[in-house]
Backbone bond lengths (Angstrom), bond angles and torsions (degrees), N, CA, C in turn:
res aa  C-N    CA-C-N  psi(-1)  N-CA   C-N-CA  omega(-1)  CA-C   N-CA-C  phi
1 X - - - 1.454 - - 1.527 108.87 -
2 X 1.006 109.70 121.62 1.793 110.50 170.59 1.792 106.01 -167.36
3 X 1.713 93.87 80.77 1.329 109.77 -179.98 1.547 96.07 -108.45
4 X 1.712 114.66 152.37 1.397 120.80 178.45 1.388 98.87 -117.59
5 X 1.678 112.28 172.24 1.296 121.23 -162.89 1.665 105.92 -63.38
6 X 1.334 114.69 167.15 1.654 114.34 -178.76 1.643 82.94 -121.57
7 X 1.809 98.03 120.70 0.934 91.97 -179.89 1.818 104.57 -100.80
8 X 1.617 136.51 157.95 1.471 162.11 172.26 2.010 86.21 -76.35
9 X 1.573 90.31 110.88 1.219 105.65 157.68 1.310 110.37 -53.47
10 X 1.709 125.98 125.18 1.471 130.36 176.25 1.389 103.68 -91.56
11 X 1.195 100.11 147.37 1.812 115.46 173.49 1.924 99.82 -60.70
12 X 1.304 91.45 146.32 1.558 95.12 160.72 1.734 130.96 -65.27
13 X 0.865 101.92 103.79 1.460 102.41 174.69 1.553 107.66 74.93
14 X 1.217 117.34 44.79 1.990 133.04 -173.52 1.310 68.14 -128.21
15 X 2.052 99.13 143.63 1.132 121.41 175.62 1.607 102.42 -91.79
16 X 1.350 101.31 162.04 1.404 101.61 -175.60 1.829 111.37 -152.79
17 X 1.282 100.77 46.29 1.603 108.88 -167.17 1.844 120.65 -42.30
18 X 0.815 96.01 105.37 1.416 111.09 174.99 1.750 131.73 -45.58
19 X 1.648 89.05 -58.70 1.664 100.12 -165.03 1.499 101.19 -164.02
20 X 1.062 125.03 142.80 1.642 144.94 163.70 1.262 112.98 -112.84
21 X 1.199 102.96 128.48 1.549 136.49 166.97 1.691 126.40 -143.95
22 X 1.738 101.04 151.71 1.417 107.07 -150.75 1.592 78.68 -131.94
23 X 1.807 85.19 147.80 1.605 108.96 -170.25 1.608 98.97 -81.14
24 X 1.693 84.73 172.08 1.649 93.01 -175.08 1.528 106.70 -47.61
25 X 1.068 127.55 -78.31 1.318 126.65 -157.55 1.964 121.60 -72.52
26 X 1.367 99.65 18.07 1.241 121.95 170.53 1.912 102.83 60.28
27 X 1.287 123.42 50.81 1.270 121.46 166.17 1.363 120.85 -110.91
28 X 1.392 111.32 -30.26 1.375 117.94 -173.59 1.793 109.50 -104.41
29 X 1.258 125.19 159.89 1.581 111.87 158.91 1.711 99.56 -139.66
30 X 1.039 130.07 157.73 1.252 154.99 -131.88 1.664 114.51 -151.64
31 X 1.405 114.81 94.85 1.005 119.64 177.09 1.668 138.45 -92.30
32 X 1.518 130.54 59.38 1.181 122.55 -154.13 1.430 112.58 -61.05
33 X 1.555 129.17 117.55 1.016 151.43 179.97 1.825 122.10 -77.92
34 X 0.593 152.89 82.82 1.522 157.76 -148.74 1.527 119.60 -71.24
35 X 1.926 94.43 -43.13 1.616 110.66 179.54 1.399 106.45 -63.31
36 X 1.354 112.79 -42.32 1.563 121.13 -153.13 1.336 110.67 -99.05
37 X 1.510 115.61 -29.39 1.939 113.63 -176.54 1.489 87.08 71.31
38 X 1.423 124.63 64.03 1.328 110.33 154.43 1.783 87.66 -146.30
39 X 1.383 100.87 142.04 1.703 96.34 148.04 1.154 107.09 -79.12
40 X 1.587 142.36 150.15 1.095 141.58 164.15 1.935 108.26 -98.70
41 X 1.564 117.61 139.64 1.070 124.07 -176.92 1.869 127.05 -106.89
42 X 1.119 144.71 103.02 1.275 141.60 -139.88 1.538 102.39 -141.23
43 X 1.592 130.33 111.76 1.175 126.97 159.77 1.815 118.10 -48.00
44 X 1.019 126.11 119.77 1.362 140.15 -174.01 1.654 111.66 -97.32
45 X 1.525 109.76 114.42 1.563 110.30 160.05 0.936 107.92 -90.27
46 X 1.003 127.57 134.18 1.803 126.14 -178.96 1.590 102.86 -98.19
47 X 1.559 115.86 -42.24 1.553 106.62 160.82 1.433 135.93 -39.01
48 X 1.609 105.58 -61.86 1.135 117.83 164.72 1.564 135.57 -68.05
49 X 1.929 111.18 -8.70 1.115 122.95 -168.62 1.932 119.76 53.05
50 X 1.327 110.80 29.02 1.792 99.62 161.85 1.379 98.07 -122.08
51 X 1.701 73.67 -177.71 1.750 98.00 170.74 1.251 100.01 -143.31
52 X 1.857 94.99 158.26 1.485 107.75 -173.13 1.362 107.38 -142.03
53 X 1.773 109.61 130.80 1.410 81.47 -150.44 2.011 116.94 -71.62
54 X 1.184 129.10 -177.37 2.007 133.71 -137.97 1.487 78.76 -105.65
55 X 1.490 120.02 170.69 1.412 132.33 -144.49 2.024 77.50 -84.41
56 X 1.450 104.85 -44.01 1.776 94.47 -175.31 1.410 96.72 -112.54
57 X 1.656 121.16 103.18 1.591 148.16 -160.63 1.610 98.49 -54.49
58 X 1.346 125.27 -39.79 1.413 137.42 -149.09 1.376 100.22 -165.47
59 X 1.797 106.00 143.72 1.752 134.89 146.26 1.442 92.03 -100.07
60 X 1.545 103.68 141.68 1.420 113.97 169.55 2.046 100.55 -114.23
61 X 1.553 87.11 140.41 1.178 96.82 177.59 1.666 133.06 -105.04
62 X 0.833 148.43 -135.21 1.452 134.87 -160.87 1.870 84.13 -92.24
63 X 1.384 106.52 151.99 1.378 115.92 159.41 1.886 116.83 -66.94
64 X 1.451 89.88 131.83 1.468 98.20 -178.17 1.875 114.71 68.35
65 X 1.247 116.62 -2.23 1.653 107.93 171.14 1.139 109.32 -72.60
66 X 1.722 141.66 -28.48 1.438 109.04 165.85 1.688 99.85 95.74
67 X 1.392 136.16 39.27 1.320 124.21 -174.13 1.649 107.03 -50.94
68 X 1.073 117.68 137.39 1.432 136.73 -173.20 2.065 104.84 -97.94
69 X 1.409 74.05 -94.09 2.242 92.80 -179.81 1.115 110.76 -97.64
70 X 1.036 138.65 177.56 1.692 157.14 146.75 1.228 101.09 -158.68
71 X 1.581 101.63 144.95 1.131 145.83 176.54 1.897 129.89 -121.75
72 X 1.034 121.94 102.50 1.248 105.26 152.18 1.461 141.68 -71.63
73 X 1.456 104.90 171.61 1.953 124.35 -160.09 1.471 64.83 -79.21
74 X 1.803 82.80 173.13 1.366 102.35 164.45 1.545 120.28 -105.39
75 X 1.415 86.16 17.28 1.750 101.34 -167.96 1.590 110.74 -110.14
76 X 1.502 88.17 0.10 1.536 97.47 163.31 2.015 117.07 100.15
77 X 1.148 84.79 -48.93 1.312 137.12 -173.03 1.683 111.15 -33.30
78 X 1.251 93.65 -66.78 1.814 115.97 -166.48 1.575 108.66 -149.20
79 X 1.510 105.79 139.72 1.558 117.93 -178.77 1.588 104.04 -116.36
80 X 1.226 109.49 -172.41 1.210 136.68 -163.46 1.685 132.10 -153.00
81 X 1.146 124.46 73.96 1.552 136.56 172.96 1.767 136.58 -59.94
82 X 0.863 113.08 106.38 1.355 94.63 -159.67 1.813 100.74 -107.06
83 X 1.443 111.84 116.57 1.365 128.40 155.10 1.412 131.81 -57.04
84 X 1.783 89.94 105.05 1.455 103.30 -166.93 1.995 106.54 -58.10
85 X 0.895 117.47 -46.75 1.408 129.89 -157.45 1.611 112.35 -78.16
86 X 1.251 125.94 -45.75 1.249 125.00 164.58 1.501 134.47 -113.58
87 X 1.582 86.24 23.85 1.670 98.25 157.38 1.918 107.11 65.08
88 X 1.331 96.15 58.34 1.426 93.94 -155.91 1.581 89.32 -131.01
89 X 1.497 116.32 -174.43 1.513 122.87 -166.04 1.836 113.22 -165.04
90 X 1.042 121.60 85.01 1.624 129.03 -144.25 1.485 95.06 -91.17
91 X 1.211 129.25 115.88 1.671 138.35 157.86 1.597 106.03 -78.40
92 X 1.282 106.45 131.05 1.478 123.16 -166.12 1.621 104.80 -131.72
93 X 1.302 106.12 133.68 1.928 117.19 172.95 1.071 87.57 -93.44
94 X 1.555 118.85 152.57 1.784 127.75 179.65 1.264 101.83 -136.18
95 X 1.139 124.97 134.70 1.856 132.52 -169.01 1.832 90.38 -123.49
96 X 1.771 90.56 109.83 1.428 89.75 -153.27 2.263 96.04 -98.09
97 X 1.066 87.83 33.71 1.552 110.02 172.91 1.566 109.87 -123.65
98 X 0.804 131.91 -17.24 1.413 129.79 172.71 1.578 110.54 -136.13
99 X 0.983 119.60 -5.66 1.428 128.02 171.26 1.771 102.51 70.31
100 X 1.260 122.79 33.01 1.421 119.73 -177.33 1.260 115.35 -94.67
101 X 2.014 131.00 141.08 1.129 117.51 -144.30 1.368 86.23 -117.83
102 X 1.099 147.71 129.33 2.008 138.76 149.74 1.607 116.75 -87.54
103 X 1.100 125.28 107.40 1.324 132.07 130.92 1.713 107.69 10.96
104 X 1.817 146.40 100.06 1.180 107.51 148.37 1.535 105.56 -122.28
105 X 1.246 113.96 15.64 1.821 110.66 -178.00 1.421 85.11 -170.69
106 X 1.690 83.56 142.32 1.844 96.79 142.62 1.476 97.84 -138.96
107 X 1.412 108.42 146.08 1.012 130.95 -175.02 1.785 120.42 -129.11
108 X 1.672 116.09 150.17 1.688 84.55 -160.95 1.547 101.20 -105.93
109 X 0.901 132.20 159.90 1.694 137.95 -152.85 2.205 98.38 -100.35
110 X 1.481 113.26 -6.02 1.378 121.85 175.64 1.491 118.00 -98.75
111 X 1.540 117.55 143.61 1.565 93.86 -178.78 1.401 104.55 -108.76
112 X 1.084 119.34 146.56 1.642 142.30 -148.03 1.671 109.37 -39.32
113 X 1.563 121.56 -28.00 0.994 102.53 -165.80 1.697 110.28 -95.52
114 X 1.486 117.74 13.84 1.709 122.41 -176.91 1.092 111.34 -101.83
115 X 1.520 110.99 115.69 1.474 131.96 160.19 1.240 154.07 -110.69
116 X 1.805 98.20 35.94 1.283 136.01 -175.78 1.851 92.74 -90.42
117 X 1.323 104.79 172.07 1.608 126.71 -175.57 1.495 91.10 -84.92
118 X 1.321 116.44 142.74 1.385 130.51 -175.29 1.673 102.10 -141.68
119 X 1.221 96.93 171.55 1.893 101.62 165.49 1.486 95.72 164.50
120 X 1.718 105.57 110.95 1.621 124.78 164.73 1.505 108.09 -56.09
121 X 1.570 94.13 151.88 1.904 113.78 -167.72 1.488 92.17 -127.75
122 X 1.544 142.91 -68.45 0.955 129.06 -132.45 1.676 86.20 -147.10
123 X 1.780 114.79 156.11 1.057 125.59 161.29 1.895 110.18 -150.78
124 X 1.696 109.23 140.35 1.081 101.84 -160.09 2.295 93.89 -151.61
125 X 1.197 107.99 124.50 1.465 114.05 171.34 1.218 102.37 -77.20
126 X 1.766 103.31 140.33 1.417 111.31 152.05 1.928 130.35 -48.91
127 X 1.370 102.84 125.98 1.837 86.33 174.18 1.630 118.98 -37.84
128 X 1.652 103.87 -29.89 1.383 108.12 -161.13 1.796 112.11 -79.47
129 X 1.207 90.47 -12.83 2.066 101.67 168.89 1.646 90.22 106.94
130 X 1.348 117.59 -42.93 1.779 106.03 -153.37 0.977 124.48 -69.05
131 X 1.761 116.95 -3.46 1.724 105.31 -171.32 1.594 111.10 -155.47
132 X 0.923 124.14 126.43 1.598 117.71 172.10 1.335 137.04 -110.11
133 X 0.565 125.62 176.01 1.857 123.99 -145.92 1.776 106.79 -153.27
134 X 1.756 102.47 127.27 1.367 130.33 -167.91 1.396 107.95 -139.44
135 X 1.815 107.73 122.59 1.813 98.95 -175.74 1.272 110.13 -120.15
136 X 1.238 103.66 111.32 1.932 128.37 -176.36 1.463 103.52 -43.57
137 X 0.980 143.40 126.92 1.741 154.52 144.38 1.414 104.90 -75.05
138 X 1.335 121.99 89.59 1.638 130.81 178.75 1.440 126.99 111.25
139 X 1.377 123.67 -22.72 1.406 137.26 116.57 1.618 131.15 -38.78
140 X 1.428 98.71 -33.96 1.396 104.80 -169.70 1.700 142.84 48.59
141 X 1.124 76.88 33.64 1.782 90.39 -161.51 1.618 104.01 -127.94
142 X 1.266 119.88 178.47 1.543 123.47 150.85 1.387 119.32 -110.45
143 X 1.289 132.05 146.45 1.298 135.48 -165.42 1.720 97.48 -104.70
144 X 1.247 107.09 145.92 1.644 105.13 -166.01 1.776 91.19 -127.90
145 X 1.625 126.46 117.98 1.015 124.93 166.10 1.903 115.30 -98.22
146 X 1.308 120.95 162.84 1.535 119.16 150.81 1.388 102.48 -101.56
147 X 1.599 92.09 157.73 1.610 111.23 173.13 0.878 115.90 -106.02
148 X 1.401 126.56 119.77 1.764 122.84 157.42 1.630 117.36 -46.86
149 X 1.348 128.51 96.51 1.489 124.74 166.33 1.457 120.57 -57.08
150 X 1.192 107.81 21.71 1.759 115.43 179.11 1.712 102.39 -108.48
151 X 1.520 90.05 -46.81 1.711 107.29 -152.86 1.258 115.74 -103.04
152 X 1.617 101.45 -31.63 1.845 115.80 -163.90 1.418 100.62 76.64
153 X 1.449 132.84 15.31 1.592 102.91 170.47 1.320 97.00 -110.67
154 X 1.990 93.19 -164.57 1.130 114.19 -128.76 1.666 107.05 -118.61
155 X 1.402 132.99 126.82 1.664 118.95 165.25 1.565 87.27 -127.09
156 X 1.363 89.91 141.53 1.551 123.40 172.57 1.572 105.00 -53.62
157 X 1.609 114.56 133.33 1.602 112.19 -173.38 1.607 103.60 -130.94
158 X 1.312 106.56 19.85 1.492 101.54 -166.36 2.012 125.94 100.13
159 X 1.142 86.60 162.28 1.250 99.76 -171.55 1.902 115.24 -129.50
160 X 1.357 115.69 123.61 1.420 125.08 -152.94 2.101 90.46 -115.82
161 X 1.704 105.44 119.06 1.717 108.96 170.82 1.433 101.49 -58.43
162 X 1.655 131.29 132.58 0.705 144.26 119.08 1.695 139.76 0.37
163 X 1.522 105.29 -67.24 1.157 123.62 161.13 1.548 116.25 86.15
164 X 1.392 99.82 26.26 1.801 143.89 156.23 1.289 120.03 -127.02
165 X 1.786 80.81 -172.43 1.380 93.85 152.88 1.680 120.94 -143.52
166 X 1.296 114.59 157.90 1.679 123.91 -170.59 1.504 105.66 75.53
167 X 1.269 122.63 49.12 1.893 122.43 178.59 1.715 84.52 -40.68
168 X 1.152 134.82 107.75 1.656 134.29 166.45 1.332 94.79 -97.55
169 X 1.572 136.33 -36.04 1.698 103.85 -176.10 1.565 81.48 -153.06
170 X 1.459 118.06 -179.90 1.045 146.39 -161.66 1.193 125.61 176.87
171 X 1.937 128.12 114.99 1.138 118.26 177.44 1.754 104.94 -113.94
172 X 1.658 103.79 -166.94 1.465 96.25 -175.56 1.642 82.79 -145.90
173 X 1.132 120.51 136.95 1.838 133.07 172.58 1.418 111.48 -71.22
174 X 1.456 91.55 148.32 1.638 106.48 -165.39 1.332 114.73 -35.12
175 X 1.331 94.92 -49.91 1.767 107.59 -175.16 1.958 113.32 -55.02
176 X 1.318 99.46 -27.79 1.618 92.62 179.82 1.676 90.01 93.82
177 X 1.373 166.25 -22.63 1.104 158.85 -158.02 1.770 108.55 -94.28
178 X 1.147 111.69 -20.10 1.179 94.83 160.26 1.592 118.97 -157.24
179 X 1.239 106.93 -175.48 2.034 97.64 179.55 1.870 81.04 -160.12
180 X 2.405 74.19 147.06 1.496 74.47 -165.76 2.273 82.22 -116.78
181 X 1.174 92.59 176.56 1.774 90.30 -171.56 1.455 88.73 -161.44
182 X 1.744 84.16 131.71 1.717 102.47 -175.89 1.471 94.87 -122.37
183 X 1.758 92.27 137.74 1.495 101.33 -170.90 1.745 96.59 -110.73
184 X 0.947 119.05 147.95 1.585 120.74 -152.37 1.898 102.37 -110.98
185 X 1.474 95.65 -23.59 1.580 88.82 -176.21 1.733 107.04 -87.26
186 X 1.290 115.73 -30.99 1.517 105.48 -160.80 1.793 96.58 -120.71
187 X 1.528 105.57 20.01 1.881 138.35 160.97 1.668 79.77 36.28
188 X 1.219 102.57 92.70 1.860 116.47 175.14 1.451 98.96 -155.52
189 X 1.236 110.91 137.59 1.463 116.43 -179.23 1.854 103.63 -119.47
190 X 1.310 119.02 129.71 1.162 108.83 -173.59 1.169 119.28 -129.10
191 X 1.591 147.66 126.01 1.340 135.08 -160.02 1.740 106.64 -105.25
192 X 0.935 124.03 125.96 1.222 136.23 163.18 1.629 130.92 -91.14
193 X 1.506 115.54 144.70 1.623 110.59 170.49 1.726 96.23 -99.78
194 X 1.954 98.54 143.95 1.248 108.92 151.82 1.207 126.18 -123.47
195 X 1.346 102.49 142.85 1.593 128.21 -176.69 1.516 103.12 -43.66
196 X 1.298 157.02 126.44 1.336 123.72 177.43 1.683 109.50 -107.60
197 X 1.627 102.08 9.06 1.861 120.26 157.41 1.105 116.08 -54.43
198 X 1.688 115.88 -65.29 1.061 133.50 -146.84 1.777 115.23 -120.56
199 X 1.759 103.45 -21.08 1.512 98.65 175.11 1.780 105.88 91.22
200 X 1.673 98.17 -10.28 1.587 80.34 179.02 1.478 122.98 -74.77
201 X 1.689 109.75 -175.93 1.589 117.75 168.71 1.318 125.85 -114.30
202 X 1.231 120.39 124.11 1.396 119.12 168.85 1.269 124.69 -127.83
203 X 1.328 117.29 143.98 1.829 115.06 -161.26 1.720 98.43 -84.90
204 X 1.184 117.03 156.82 1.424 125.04 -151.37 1.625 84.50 -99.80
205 X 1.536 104.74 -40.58 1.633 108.16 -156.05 1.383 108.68 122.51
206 X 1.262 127.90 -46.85 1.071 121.27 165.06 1.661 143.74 -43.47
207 X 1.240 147.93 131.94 1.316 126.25 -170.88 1.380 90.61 175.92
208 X 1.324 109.96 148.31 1.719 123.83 -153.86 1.722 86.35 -152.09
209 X 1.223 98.07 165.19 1.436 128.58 -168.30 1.914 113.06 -111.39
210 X 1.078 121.95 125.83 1.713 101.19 -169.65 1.794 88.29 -142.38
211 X 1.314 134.55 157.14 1.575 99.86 150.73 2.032 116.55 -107.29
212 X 1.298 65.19 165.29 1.798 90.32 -164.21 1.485 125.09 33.77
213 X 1.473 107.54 77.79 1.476 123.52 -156.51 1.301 96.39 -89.00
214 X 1.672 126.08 129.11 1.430 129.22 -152.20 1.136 98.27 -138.90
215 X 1.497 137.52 -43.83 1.527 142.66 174.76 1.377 102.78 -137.73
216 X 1.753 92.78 149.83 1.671 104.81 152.87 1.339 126.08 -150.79
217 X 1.299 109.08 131.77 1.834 109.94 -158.77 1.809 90.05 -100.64
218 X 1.309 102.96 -179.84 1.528 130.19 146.74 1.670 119.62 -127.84
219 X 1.491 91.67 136.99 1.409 98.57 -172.12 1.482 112.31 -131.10
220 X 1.602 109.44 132.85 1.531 107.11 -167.00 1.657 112.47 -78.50
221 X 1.386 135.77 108.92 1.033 145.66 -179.66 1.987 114.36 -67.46
C-alpha cells in the first residue's frame, strides 16, 4: 500500500484556512490559509477572545504552495510554514511588535532524486531551537532541517521513514527527547528517539495501532 492523499481541487483565490497558531508571547495569532498562499496576521485578545486583523493583515507565500501549519521558534524570533502543495518549507522573520511576517527562504522538504506525488501535513520546531520538522505524504518520511540561530534559516539534514503511510500530523514532547507521528493511512502510531546533536530519528520500537490517527497534542495534567 503506498497511496497519497487525494487532494479537492481548490477554487481560485477561495480562502481555505487551514490552522491557527499564536506567537510566543500570546499577542499575535496566525492563520495559515491554503486557498490563498497567505498566512493571515491578527492582533489577539485573549481576554476578550478576538482578533483584529495586525497593522500588515498577511505574508503571502509562494503561488499555489497551499500553506498548511506554522509554527513558531521558541526564540520568538522566526516561524516556519509548511506548503502543502509544492512540497515546500517557508522560513519567516517575525517583528514581535507589530506582528509582521517576511519571507527569507523556502526550502523543499524532498531530496532531489523523488519523483513520486507528495504533499506536506504537519510542521513542528524543536523546543531546543536547532531543528525543524516536516512530514511528507508520499515520501513517507519526515524531513529534518537545521536552523541558523543568527538568521532562522534553513539547511537540509535529512530525511527519517516514517514506517507508514500518510505521516498526517506529528508532535514532539516538551522535553524534546522524543516525537511521536501518526500515520493515518495504515492507522499506526510510531514513537521515535531524537538525537538532540544532530536532529535525527530513531524508532524506539514502540508503535500502537489507533484508526485513522489525524492529530496528536500534549497536554499538561
Amino acid at each position: 500500500m503506498n497511496r497519497v492523499p487525494t487532494l479537492i481541487p481548490r477554487a481560485k483565490d477561495a480562502p481555505h484556512p487551514h490552522s491557527v497558531n499564536v506567537d510566543v508571547a500570546g499577542r499575535f495569532a496566525f492563520v495559515a490559509d491554503l486557498g490563498i498562499d497567505k498566512v493571515m496576521i491578527y492582533k489577539l485578545d485573549a481576554q476578550q477572545g478576538t482578533l483584529t486583523p495586525a497593522a500588515m493583515p498577511f505574508v503571502k507565500l509562494e503561488p499555489g504552495g497551499g500553506p498548511r501549519h506554522f509554527h513558531m521558534h521558541p526564540n520568538g524570533k522566526f516561524a516556519y510554514a509548511n506548503n502543502e502543495l509544492t512540497n515546500t518549507l517557508a522560513a519567516l522573520a517575525f517583528d514581535a511588535e507589530t506582528g509582521a511576517l517576511t519571507q527569507t527562504q523556502s526550502i523543499s522538504t524532498l531530496p532531489e532524486d523523488f519523483n513520486g506525488a507528495n504533499t506536506t501535513a504537519e510542521v513542528r520546531v524543536h523546543p531546543n531551537g536547532r531543528f525543524v520538522y516536516v512530514s511528507n505524504r508520499g515520501h513517507e518520511s519526515i524531513a529534518i532541517f537545521r536552523i541558523d540561530s543568527a538568521t532562522g534559516k534553513l539547511t537540509a539534514a535529512g530525511h527519517a521513514p516514517v514506517l507508514g503511510v500518510q505521516p498526517r500530523n506529528f508532535n514532539i514532547d516538551p522535553s524534546g527527547r522524543f516525537m511521536i507521528v501518526v500515520n493515518q493511512e495504515t492507522e499506526n502510531v510510531v514513537l521515535f528517539w531524537i538525537d538532540s546533536n544532530t536532529g535525527g530519528l530513531t524508532p524506539t520500537g514502540q508503535e500502537f495501532q489507533i484508526p485513522t490517527p489525524v492529530c496528536v497534542r500534549f497536554v499538561e495534567l
